[in-house]
N, C-alpha and C positions, 0 to 999 in steps of 0.2 A: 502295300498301302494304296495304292494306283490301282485301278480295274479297269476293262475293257466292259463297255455295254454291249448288247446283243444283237444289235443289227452291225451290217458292213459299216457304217461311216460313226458307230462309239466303238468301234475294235482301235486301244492300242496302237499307234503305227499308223492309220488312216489319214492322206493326204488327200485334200481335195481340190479343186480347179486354183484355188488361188494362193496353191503353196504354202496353206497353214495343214499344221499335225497334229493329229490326237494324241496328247500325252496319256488320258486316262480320267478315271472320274476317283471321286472318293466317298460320294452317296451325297453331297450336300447340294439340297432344293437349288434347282434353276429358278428365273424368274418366268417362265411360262408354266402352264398346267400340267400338273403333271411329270412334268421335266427334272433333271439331275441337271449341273452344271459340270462341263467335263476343261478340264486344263488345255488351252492348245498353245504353240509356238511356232509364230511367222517363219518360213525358212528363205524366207528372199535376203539376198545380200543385203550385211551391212544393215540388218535387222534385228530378226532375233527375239522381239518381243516377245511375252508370255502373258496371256491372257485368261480369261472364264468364257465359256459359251453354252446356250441350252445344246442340251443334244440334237434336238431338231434344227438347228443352228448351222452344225459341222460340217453338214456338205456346200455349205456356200457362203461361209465368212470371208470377210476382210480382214486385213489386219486394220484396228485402227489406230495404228503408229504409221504406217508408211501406204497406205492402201484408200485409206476413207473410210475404213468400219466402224461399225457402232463402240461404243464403249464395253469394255469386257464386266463379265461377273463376276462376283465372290468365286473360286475353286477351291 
């Protein structure tokens, strides 16, 4: 049900500077052009959250539960 997109930071598994992870996508429209919305989950303590991101998003989200990040999307 879950995919991995095509570059390094929509693969599955992809953790980026601020300790959120790529769960994976399931084809459903991001809100930028062009874009998929891909699942991620904060892994800072005592977090945990699960949220939507574009995929041009991934390598540099925040969480916004415990970080300051934008509001997540639809996944």
């Amino acid at each position: 049900m879950w995919k991995s997109g095509s570059t390094s930071t929509t693969k599955i598994g992809y953790k980026n500077r601020n300790n959120q992870v790529n769960l994976g996508t399931r084809g459903i429209r991001g809100t930028d052009h062009g874009q998929v919305s891909y699942k991620l989950e904060c892994l800072n303590q005592n977090c945990g959250h699960i949220y939507g991101a574009n995929g041009t998003d991934i390598f540099q989200r925040k969480c916004p539960r415990c970080q300051g990040g934008k509001d997540g999307i639809e996944f």
